[in-house]
PyMOL Python script that loads the backbone (N, CA, C, O; Angstrom):
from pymol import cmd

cmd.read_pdbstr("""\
ATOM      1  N   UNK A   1    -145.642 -33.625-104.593  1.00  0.00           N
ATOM      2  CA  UNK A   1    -144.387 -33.298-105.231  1.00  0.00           C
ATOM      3  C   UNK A   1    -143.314 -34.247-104.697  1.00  0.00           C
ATOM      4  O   UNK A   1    -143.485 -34.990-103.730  1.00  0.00           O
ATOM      5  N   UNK A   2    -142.189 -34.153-105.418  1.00  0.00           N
ATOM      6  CA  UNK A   2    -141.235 -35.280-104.779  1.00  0.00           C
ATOM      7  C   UNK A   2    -139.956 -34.526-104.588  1.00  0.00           C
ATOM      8  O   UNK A   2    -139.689 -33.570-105.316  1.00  0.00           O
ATOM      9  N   UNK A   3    -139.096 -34.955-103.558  1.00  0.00           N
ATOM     10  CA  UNK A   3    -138.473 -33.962-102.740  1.00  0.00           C
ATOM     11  C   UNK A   3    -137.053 -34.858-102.537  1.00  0.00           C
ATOM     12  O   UNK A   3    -137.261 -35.939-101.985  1.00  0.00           O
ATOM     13  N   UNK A   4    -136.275 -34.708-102.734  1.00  0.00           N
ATOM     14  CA  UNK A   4    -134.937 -34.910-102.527  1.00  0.00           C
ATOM     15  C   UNK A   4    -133.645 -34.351-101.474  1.00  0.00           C
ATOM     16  O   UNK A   4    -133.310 -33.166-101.469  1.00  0.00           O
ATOM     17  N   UNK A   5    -133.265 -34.955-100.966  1.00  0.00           N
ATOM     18  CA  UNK A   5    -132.634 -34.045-100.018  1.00  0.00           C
ATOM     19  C   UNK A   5    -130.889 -34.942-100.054  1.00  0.00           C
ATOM     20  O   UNK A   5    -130.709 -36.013 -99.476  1.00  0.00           O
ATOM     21  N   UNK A   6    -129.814 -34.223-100.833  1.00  0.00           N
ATOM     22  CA  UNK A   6    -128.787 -34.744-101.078  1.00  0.00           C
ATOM     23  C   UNK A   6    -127.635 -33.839-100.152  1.00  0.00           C
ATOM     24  O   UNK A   6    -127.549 -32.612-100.103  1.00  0.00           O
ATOM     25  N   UNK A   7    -126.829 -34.805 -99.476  1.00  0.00           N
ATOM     26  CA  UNK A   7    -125.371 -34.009 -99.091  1.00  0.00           C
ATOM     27  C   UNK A   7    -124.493 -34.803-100.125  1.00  0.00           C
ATOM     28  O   UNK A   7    -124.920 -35.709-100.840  1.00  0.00           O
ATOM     29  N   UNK A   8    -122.978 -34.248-100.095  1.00  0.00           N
ATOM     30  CA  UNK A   8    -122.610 -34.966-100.319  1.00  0.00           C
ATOM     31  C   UNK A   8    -121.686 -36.391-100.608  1.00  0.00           C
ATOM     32  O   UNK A   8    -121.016 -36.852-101.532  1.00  0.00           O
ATOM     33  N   UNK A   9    -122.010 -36.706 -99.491  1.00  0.00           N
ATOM     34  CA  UNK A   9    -122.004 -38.041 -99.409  1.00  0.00           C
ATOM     35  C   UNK A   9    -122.973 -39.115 -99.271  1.00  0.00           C
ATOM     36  O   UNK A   9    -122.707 -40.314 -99.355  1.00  0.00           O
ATOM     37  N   UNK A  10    -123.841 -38.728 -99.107  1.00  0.00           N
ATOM     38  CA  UNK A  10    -125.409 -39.588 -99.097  1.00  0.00           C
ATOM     39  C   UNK A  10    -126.564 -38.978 -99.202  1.00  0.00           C
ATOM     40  O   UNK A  10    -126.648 -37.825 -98.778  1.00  0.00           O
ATOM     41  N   UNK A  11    -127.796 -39.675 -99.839  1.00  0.00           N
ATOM     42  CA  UNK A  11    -129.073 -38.920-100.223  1.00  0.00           C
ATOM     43  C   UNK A  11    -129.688 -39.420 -98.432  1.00  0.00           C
ATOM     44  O   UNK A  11    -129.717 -40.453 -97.764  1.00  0.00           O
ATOM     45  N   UNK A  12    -130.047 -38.161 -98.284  1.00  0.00           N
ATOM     46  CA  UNK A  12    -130.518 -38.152 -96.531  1.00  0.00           C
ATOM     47  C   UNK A  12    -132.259 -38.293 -96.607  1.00  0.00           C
ATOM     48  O   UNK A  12    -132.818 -38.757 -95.614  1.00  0.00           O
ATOM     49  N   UNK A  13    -133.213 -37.824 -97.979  1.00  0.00           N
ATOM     50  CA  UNK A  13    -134.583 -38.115 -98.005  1.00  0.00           C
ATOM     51  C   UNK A  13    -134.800 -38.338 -99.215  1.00  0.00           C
ATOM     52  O   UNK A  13    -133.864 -37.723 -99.726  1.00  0.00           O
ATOM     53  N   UNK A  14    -135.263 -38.697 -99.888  1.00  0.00           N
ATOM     54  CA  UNK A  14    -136.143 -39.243-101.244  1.00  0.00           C
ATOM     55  C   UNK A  14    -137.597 -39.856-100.993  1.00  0.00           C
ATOM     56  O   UNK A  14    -137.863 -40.949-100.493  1.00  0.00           O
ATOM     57  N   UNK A  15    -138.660 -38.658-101.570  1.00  0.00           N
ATOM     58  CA  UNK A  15    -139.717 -39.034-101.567  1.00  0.00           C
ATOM     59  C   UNK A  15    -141.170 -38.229-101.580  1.00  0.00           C
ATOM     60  O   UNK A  15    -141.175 -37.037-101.886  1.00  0.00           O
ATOM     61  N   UNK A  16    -142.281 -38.849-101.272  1.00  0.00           N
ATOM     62  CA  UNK A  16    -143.363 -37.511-101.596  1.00  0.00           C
ATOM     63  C   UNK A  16    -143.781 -36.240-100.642  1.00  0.00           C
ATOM     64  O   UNK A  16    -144.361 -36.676 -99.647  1.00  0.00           O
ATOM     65  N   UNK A  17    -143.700 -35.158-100.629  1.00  0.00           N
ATOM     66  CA  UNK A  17    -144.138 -34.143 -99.806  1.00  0.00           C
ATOM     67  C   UNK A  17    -145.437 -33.402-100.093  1.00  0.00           C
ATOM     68  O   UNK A  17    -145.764 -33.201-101.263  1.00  0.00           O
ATOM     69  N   UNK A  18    -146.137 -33.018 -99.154  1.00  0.00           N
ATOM     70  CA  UNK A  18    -146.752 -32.179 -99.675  1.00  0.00           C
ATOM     71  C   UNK A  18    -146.575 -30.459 -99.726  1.00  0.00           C
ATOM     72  O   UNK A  18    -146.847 -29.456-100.385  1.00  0.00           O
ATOM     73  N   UNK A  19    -145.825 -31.008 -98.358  1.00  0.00           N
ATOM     74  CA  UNK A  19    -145.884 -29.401 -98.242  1.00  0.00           C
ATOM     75  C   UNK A  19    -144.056 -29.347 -97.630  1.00  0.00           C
ATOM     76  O   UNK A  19    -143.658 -30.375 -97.082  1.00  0.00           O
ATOM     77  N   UNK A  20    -143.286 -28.425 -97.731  1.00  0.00           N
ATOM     78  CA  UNK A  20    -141.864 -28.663 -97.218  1.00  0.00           C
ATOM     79  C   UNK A  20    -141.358 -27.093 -96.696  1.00  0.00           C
ATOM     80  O   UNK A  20    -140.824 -26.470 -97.613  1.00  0.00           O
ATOM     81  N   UNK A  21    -141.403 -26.617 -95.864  1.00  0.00           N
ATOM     82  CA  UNK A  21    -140.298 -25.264 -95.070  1.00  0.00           C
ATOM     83  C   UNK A  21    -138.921 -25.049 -95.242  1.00  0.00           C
ATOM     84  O   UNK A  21    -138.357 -26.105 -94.956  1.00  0.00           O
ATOM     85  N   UNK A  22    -138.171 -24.255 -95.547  1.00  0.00           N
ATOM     86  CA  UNK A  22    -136.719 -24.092 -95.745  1.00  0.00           C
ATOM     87  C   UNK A  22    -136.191 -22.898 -95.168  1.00  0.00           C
ATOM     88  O   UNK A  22    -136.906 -21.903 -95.286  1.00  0.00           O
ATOM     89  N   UNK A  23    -134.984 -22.755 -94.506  1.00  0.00           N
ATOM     90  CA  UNK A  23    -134.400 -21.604 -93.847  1.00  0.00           C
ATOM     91  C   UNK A  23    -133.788 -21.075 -94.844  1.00  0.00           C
ATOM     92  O   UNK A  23    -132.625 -21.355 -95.133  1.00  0.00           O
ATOM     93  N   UNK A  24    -134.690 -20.049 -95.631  1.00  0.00           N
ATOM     94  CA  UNK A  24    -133.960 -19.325 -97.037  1.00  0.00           C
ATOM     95  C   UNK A  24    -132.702 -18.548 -96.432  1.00  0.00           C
ATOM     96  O   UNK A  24    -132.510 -18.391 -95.226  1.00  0.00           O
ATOM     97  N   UNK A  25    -131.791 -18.038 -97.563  1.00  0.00           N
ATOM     98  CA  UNK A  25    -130.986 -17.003 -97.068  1.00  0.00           C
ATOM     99  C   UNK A  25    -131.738 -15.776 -96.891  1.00  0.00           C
ATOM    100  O   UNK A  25    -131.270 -15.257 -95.877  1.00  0.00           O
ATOM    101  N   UNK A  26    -132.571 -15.118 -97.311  1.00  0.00           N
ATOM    102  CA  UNK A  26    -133.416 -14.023 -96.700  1.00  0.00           C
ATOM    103  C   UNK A  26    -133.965 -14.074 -96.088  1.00  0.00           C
ATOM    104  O   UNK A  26    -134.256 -13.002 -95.557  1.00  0.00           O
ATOM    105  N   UNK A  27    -134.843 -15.725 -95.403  1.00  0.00           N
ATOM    106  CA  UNK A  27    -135.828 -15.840 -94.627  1.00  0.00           C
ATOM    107  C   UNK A  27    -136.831 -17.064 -95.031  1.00  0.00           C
ATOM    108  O   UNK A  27    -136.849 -17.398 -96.215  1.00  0.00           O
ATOM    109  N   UNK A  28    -137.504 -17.615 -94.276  1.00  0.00           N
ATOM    110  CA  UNK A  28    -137.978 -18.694 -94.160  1.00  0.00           C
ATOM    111  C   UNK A  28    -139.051 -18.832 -95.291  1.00  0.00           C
ATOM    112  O   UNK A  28    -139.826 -17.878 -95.364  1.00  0.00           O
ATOM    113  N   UNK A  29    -139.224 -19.797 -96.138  1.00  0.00           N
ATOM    114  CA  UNK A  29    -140.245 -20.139 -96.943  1.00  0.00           C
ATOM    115  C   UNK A  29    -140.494 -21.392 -97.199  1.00  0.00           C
ATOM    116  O   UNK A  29    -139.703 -22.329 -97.093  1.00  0.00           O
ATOM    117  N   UNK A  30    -141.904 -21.430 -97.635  1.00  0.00           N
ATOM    118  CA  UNK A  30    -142.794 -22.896 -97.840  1.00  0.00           C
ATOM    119  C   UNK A  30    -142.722 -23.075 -99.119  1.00  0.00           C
ATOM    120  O   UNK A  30    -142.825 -22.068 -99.820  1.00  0.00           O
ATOM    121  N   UNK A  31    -142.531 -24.367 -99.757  1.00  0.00           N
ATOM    122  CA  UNK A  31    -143.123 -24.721-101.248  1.00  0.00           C
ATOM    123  C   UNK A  31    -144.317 -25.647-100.954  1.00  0.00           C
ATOM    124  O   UNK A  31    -144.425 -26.499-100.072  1.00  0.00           O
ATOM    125  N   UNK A  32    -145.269 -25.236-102.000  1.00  0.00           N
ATOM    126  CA  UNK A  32    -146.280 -26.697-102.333  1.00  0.00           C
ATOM    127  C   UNK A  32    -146.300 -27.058-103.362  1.00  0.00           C
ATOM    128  O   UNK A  32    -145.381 -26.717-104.106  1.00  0.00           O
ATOM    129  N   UNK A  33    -147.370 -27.918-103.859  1.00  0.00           N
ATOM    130  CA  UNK A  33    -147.338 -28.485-104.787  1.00  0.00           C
ATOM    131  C   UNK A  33    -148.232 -27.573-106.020  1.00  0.00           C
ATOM    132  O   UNK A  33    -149.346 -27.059-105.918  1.00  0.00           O
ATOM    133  N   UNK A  34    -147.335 -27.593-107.137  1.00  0.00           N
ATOM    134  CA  UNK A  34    -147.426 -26.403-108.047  1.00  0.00           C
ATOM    135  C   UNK A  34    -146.784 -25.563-107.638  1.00  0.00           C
ATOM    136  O   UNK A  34    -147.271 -24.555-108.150  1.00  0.00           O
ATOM    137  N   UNK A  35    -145.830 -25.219-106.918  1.00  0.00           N
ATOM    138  CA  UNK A  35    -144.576 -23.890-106.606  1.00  0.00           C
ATOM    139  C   UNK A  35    -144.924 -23.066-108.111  1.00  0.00           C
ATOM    140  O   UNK A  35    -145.846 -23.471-108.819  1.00  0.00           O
ATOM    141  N   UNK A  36    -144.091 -21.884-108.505  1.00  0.00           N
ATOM    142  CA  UNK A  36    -143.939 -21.984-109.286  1.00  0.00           C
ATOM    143  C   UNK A  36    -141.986 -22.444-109.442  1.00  0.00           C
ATOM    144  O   UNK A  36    -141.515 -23.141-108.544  1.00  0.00           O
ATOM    145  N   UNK A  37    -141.243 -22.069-110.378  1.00  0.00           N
ATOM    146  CA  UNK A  37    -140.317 -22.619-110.293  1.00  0.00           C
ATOM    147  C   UNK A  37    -139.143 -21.020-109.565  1.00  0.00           C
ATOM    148  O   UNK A  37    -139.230 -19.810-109.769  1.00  0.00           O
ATOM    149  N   UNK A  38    -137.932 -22.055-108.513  1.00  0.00           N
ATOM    150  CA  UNK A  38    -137.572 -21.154-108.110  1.00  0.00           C
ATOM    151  C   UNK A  38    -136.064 -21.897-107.644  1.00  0.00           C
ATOM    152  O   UNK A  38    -136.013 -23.086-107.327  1.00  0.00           O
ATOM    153  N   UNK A  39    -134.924 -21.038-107.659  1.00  0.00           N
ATOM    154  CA  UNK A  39    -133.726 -21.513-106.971  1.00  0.00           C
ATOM    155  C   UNK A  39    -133.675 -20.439-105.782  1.00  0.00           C
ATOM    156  O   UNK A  39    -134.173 -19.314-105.737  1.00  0.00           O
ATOM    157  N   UNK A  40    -132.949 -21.110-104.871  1.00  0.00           N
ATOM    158  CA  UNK A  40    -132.535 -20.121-103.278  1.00  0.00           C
ATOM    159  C   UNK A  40    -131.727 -21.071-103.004  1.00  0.00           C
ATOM    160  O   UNK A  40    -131.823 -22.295-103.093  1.00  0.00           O
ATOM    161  N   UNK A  41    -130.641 -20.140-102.544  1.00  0.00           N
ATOM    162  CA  UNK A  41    -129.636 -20.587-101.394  1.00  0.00           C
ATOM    163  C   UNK A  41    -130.131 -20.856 -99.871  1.00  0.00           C
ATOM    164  O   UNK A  41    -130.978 -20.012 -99.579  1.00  0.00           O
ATOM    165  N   UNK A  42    -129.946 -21.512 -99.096  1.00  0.00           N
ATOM    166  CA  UNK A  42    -130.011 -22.505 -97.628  1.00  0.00           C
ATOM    167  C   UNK A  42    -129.417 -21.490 -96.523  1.00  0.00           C
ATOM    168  O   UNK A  42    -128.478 -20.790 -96.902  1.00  0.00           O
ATOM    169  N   UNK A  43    -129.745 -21.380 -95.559  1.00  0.00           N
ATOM    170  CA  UNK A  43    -129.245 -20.677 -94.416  1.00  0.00           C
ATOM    171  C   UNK A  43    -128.930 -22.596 -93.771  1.00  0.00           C
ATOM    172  O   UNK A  43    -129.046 -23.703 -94.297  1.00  0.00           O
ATOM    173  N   UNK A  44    -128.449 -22.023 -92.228  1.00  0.00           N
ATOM    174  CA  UNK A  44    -128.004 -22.922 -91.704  1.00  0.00           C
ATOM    175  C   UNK A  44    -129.394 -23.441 -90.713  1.00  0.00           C
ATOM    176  O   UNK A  44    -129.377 -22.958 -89.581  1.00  0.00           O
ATOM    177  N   UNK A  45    -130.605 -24.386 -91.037  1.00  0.00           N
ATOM    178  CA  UNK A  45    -131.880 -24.700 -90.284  1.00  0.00           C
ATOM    179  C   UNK A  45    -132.240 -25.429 -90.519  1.00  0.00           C
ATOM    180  O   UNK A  45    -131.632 -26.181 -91.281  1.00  0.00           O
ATOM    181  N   UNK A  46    -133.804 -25.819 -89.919  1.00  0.00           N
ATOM    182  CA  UNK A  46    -134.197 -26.692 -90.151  1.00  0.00           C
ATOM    183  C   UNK A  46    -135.061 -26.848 -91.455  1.00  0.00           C
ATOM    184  O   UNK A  46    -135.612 -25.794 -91.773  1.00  0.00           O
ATOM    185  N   UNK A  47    -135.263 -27.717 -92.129  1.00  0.00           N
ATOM    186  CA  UNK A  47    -136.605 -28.320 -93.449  1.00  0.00           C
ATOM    187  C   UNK A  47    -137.162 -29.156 -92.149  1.00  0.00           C
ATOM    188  O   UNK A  47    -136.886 -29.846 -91.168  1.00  0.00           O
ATOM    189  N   UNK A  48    -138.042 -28.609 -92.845  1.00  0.00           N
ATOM    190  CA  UNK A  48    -139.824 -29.146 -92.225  1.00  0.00           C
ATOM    191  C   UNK A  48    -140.489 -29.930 -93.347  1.00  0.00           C
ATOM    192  O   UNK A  48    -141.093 -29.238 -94.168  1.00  0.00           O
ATOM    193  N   UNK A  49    -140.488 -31.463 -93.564  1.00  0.00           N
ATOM    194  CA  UNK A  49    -141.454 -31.581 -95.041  1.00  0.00           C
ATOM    195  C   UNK A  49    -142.299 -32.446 -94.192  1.00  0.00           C
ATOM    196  O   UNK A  49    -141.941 -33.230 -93.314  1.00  0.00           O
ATOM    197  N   UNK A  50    -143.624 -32.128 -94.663  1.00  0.00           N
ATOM    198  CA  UNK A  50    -144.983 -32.764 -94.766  1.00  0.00           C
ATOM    199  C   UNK A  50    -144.872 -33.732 -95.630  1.00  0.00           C
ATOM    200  O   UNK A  50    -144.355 -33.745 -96.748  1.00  0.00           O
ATOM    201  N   UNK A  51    -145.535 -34.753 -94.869  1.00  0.00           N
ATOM    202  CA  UNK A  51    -145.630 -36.226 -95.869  1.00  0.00           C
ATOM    203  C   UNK A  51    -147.537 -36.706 -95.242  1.00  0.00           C
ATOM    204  O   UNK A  51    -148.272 -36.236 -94.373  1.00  0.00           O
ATOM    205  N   UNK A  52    -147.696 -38.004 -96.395  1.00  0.00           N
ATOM    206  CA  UNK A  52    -149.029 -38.843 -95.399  1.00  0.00           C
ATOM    207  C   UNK A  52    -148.512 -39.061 -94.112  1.00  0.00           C
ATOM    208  O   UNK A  52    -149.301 -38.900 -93.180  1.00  0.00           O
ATOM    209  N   UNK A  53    -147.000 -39.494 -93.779  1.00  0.00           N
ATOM    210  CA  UNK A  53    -147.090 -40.180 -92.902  1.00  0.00           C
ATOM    211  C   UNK A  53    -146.500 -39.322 -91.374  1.00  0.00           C
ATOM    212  O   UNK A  53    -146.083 -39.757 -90.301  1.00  0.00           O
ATOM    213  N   UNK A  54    -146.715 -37.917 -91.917  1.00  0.00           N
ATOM    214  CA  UNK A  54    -146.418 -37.055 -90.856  1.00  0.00           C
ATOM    215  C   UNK A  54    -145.006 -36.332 -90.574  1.00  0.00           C
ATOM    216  O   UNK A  54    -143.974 -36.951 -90.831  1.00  0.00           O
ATOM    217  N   UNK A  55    -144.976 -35.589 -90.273  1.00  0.00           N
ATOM    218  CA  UNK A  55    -143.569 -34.238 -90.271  1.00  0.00           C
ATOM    219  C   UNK A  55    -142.326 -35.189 -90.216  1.00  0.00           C
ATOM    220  O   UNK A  55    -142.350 -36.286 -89.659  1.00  0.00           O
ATOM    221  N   UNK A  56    -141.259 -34.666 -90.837  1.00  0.00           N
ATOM    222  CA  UNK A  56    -139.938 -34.781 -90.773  1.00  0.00           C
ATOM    223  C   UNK A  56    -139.203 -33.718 -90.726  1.00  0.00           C
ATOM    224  O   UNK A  56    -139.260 -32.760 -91.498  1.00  0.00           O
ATOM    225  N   UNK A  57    -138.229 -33.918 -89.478  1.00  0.00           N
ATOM    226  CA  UNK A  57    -137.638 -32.178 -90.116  1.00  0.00           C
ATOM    227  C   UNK A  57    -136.232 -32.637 -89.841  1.00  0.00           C
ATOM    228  O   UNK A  57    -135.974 -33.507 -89.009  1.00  0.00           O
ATOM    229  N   UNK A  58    -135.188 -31.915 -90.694  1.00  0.00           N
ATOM    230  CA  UNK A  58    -133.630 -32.237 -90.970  1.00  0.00           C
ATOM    231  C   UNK A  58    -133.109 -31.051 -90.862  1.00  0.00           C
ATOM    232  O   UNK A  58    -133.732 -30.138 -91.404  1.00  0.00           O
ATOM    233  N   UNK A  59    -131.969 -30.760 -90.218  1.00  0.00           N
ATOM    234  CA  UNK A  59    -131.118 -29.476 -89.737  1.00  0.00           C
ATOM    235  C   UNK A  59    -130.448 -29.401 -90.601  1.00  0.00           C
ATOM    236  O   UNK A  59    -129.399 -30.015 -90.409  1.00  0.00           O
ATOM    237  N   UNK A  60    -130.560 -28.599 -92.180  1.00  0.00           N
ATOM    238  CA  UNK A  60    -128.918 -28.376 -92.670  1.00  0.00           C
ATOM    239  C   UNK A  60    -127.704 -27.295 -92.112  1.00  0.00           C
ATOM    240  O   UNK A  60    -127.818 -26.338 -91.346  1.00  0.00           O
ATOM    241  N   UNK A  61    -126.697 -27.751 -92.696  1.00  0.00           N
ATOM    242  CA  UNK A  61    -125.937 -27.138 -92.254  1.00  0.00           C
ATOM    243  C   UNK A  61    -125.856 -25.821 -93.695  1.00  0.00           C
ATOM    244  O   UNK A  61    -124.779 -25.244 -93.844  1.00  0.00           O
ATOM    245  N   UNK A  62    -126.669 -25.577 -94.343  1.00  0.00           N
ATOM    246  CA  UNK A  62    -126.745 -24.625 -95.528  1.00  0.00           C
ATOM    247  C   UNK A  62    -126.531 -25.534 -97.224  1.00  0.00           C
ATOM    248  O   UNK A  62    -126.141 -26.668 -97.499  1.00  0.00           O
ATOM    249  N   UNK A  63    -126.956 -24.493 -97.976  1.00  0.00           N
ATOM    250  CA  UNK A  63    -126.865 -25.477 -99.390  1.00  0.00           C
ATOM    251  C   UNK A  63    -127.462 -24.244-100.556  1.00  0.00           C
ATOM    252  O   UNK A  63    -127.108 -23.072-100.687  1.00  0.00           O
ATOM    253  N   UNK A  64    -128.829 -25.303-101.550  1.00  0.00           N
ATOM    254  CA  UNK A  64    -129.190 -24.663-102.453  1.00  0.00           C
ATOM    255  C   UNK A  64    -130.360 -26.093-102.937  1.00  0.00           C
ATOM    256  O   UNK A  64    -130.141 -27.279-103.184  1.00  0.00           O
ATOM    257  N   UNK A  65    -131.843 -25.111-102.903  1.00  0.00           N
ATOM    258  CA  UNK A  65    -132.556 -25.870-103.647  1.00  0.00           C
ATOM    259  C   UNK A  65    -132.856 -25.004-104.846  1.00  0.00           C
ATOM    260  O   UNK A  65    -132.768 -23.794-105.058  1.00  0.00           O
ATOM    261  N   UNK A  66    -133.404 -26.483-105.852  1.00  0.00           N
ATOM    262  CA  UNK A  66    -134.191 -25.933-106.926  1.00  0.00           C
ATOM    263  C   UNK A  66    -135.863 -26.498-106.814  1.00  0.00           C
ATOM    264  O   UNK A  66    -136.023 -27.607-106.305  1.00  0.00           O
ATOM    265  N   UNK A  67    -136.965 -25.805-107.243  1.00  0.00           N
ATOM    266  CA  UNK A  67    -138.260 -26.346-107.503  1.00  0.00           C
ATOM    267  C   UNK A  67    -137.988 -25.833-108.796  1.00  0.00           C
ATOM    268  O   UNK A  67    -137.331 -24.882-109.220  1.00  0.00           O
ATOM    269  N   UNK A  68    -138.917 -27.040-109.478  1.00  0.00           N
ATOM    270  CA  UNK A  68    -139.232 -27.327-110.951  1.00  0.00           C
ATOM    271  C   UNK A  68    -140.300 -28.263-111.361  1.00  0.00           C
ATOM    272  O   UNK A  68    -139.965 -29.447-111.335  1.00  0.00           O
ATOM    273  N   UNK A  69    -141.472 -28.010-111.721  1.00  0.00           N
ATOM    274  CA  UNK A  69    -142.309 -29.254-111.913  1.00  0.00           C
ATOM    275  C   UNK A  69    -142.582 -30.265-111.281  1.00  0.00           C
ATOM    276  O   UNK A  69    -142.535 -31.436-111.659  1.00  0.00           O
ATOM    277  N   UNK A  70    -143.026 -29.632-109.803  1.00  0.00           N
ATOM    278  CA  UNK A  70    -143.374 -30.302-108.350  1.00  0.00           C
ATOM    279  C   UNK A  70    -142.082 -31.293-108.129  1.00  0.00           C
ATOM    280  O   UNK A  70    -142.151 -32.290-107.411  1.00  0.00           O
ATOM    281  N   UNK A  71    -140.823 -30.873-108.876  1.00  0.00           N
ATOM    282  CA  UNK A  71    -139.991 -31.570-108.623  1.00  0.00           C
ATOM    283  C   UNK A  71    -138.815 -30.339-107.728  1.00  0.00           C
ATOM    284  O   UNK A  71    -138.448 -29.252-108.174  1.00  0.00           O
ATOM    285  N   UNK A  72    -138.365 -31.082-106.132  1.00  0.00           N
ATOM    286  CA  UNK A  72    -137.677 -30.165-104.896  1.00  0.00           C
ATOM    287  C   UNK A  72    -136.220 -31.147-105.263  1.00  0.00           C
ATOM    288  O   UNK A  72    -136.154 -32.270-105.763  1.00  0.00           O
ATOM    289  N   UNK A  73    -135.495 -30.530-104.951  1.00  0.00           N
ATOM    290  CA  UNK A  73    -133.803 -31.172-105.289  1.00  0.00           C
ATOM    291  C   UNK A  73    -133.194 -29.882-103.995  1.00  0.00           C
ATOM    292  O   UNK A  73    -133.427 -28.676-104.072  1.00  0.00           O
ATOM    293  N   UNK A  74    -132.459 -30.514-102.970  1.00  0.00           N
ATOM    294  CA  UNK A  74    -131.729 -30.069-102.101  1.00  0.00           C
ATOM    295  C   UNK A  74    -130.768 -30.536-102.138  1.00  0.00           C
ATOM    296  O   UNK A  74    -130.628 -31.719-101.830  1.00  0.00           O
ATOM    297  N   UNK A  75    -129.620 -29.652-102.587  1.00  0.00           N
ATOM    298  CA  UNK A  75    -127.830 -30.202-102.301  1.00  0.00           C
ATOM    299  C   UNK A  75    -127.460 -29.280-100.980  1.00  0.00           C
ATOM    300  O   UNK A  75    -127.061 -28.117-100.921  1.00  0.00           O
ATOM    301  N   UNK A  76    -127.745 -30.242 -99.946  1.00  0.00           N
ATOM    302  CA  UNK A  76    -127.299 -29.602 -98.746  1.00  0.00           C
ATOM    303  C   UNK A  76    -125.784 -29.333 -98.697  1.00  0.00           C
ATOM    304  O   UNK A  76    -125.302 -29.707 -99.766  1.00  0.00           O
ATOM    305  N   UNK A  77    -124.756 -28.784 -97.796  1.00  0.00           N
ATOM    306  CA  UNK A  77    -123.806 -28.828 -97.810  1.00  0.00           C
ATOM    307  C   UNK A  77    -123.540 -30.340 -96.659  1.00  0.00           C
ATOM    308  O   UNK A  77    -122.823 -31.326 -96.833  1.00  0.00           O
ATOM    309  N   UNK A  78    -124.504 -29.949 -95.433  1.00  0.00           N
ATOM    310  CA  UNK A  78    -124.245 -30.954 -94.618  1.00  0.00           C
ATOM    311  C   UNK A  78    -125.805 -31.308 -93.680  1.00  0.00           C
ATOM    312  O   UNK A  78    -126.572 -30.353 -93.562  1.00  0.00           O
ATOM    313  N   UNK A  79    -126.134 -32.377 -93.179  1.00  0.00           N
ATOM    314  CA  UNK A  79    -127.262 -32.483 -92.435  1.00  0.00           C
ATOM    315  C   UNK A  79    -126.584 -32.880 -90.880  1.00  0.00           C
ATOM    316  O   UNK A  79    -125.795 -33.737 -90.481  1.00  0.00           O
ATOM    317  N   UNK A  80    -127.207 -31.974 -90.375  1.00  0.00           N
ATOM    318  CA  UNK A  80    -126.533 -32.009 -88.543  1.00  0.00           C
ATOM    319  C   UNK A  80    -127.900 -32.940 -88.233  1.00  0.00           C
ATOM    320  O   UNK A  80    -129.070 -32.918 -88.616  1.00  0.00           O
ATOM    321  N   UNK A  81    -127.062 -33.802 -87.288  1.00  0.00           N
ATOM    322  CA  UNK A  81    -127.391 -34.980 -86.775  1.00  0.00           C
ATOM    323  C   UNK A  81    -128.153 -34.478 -85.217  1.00  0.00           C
ATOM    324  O   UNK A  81    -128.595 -35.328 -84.444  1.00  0.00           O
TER     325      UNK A  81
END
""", "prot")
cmd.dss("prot")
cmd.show_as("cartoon", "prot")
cmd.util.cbc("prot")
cmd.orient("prot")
Protein backbone atom coordinates (compact mmCIF):
# COMPACT_ATOMS: atom_id res chain seq x y z
CA UNK A 1 0.00 0.00 0.00
CA UNK A 2 1.29 3.51 -0.30
CA UNK A 3 1.32 5.75 2.62
CA UNK A 4 1.65 9.39 2.89
CA UNK A 5 2.40 11.26 5.77
CA UNK A 6 1.64 15.22 5.33
CA UNK A 7 1.96 18.23 7.97
CA UNK A 8 1.44 21.21 7.01
CA UNK A 9 4.19 22.49 5.82
CA UNK A 10 6.00 19.56 4.35
CA UNK A 11 5.28 15.91 3.20
CA UNK A 12 7.42 14.11 6.11
CA UNK A 13 6.98 10.25 4.21
CA UNK A 14 5.82 9.20 0.78
CA UNK A 15 5.96 5.71 -0.05
CA UNK A 16 5.36 1.81 0.16
CA UNK A 17 4.24 0.14 3.49
CA UNK A 18 3.28 -2.88 4.32
CA UNK A 19 2.12 -2.80 7.35
CA UNK A 20 1.71 0.86 9.40
CA UNK A 21 0.48 1.42 13.50
CA UNK A 22 -1.33 4.64 14.50
CA UNK A 23 -2.18 6.17 17.98
CA UNK A 24 -6.05 6.23 17.20
CA UNK A 25 -8.17 8.54 19.29
CA UNK A 26 -9.73 5.44 20.99
CA UNK A 27 -6.67 3.43 20.84
CA UNK A 28 -3.99 2.02 18.89
CA UNK A 29 -4.50 0.33 15.45
CA UNK A 30 -2.75 -1.41 12.48
CA UNK A 31 -3.69 -1.09 8.73
CA UNK A 32 -2.55 -3.60 6.01
CA UNK A 33 -2.76 -4.05 2.83
CA UNK A 34 -6.46 -4.46 1.76
CA UNK A 35 -7.71 -2.39 5.03
CA UNK A 36 -10.99 -2.09 4.43
CA UNK A 37 -11.72 1.63 4.02
CA UNK A 38 -11.70 3.81 7.14
CA UNK A 39 -11.21 7.55 8.53
CA UNK A 40 -9.89 8.16 12.39
CA UNK A 41 -8.69 10.97 14.07
CA UNK A 42 -4.71 10.86 15.52
CA UNK A 43 -3.96 10.97 19.22
CA UNK A 44 -0.68 12.56 20.02
CA UNK A 45 2.11 9.16 19.11
CA UNK A 46 3.97 7.40 17.45
CA UNK A 47 3.26 5.65 13.48
CA UNK A 48 5.14 2.66 13.18
CA UNK A 49 5.23 1.84 9.20
CA UNK A 50 6.77 -1.30 7.91
CA UNK A 51 8.62 -1.02 4.73
CA UNK A 52 11.31 -3.71 2.68
CA UNK A 53 13.69 -1.65 4.05
CA UNK A 54 12.72 -1.87 7.72
CA UNK A 55 10.68 0.17 10.55
CA UNK A 56 10.21 3.84 10.58
CA UNK A 57 8.45 5.40 13.22
CA UNK A 58 7.35 9.34 13.38
CA UNK A 59 5.83 11.03 16.59
CA UNK A 60 2.74 13.06 15.60
CA UNK A 61 1.70 15.62 17.31
CA UNK A 62 -2.22 14.42 16.37
CA UNK A 63 -4.20 14.73 12.95
CA UNK A 64 -6.52 12.45 10.75
CA UNK A 65 -5.98 9.56 8.40
CA UNK A 66 -7.92 8.18 5.62
CA UNK A 67 -7.43 4.37 4.09
CA UNK A 68 -8.92 3.86 0.72
CA UNK A 69 -7.74 1.41 -1.87
CA UNK A 70 -4.42 0.43 -0.15
CA UNK A 71 -4.17 4.03 -0.47
CA UNK A 72 -2.99 5.72 3.65
CA UNK A 73 -3.08 9.73 3.51
CA UNK A 74 -2.02 11.29 6.99
CA UNK A 75 -2.61 15.11 7.56
CA UNK A 76 -0.71 15.28 10.67
CA UNK A 77 -1.14 18.42 12.58
CA UNK A 78 2.62 18.33 13.46
CA UNK A 79 5.63 15.65 13.45
CA UNK A 80 7.81 16.02 16.77
CA UNK A 81 11.28 15.81 15.97
Amino acid sequence: MTLDIITPDRKVFSGEASAVTFPGSEGQFQVLNDHAPLVSTLDRGPIVVQTAAGQQTFTVDGGVVEVLQNKVLVLAEAVVV
